[in-house]
N, C-alpha and C positions, 0 to 999 in steps of 0.2 A: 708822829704826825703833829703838827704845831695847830695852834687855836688861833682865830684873828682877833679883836677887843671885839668884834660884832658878836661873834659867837659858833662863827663860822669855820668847819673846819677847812685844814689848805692840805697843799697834796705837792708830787710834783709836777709838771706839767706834760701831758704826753706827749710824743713825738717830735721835740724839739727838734729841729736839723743840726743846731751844735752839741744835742747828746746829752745837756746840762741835765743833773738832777737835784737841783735847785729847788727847794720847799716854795712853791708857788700857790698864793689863792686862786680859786676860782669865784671869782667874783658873778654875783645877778645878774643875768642878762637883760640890758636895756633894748627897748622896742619904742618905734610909732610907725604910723602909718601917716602918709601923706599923697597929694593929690601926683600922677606921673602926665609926664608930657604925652600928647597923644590926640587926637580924636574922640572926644568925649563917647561915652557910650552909656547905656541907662541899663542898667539888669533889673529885674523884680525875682527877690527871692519866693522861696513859695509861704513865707508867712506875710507876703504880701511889700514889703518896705523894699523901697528902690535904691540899688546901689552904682553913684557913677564912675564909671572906670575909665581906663585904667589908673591902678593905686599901686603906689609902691609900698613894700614891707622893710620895712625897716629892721636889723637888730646890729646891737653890740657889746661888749666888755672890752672896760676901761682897767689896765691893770691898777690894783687894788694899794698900790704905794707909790708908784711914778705918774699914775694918774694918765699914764699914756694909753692910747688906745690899740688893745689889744689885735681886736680883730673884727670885721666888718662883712655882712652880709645884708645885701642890697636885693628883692624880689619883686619883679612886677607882674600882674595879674592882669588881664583884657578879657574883653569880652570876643570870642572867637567861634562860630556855627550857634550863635543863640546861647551859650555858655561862658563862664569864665574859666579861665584854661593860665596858668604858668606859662608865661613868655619868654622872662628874661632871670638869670639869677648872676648874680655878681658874687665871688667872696675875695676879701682881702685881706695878709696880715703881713707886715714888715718882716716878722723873726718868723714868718715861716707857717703854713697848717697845721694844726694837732690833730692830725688825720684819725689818733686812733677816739679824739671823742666826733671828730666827725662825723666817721662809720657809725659809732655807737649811740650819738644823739640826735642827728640830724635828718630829719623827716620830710623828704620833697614838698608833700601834701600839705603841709602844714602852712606855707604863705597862701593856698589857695582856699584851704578849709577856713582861716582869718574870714576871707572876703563872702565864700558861700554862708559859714553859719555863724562865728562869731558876730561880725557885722550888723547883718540883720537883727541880730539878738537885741546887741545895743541899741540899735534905730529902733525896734519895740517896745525897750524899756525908757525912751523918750533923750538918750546920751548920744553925744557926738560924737563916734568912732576915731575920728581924726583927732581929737583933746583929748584921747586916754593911750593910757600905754596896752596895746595887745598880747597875749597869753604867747609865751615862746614855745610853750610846749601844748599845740592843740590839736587833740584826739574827738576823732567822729563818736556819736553816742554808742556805739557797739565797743567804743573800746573804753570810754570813758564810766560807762553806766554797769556793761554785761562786764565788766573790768575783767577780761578775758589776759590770758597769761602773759603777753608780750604786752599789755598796757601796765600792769602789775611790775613787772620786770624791770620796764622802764622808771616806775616811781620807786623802785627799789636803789636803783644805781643812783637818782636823785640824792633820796632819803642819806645815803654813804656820801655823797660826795656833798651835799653843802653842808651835814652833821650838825653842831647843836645851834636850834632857830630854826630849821629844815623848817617847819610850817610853813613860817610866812613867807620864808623866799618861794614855797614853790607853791604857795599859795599865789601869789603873785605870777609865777607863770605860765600856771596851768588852771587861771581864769576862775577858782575856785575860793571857797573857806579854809580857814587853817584846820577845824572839823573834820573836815570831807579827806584833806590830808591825810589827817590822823587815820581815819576809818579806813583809808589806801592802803595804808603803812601795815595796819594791823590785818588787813586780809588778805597781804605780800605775804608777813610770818605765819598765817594759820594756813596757807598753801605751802608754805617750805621755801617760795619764792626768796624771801630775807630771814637769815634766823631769826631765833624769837631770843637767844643772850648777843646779838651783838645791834648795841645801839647808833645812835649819831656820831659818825665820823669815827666810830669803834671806839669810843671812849667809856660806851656802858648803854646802859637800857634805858634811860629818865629820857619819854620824848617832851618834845619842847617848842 
């Protein structure tokens, strides 16, 4: 398995439609959030800060050497029976889905949990939600806090696939410290969830 100069390990890419097994990075997934066309709507969440909708969710990867863009997924959220509810979801990519991180990363909830409780977090701490990049990978507090086996699991298959620097990239998308990573990391291995000899990107134990 090759290294990137970032520090990042690469892989190949799954489920290509031409077959290729081509050492490919998996590059950070970029996010924003911005205002969607529509009929303005007002929510108040329940720590009180008002959110206008409908918003779209933004994500993507940009391949990591051609600079082209990989693949794109476009989510918008409305306010619908006094609630914000998943409307619309877009995904797009030229060479095709990689169905099998699909299946295995992608979480429906997760453009609407943005709007229910990221959101408001931000507007409490006095930040413009729309100016920052949102967490691409965000779990309700039962999964993020009780770090119950299938949120574990999930930061396990992370921790392998971005390999050494894992912190900060998923620091970065799961709205956290590089810390709080770490402290994931190591309560994956003392559940058996990740072994405790195979480190970043299987290159060894030194996390980082």
């Amino acid at each position: 398995m090759a290294s990137s100069a970032s520090g990042l390990s690469y892989g190949p890419t799954p489920g290509r439609p031409d077959g290729s097994s081509e050492e490919t990075p998996y590059p950070p997934t970029r996010s924003r959030i911005e205002q969607a066309e529509g009929r303005k709507r007002v929510w108040t969440a329940p720590n009180g800060m008002t959110v206008v909708l409908p918003l779209r969710i933004l994500a993507w990867e940009d391949h990591p050497i051609t600079g082209e863009r990989s693949w794109t997924a476009s989510a918008v959220v409305d306010l619908l029976g006094g609630k914000p509810w998943l409307t619309s979801l877009e995904l797009h990519a030229d060479d095709g889905m990689q169905e099998e991180r699909l299946q295995n990363e992608f979480r429906w909830s997760t453009p609407r949990e943005i709007v229910t409780h990221w959101i408001p977090e931000q507007l409490a701490l006095g930040n413009d939600p729309l100016a920052l990049e949102p967490p691409t990978k965000w779990w309700l507090v039962e999964g993020r806090y009780n770090l119950t086996d299938e949120f574990l699991g999930q930061v396990a298959k992370d921790y392998l696939r971005y390999g050494r620097g894992y912190a900060k990239a998923m620091a970065s998308d799961y709205a956290t410290t590089e810390r709080t990573i770490r402290s994931w990391v190591q309560k994956a291995r003392e559940r058996g969830i990740l072994g405790s000899s195979l480190g970043p990107g299987k290159h060894g134990s030194a996390d980082k």
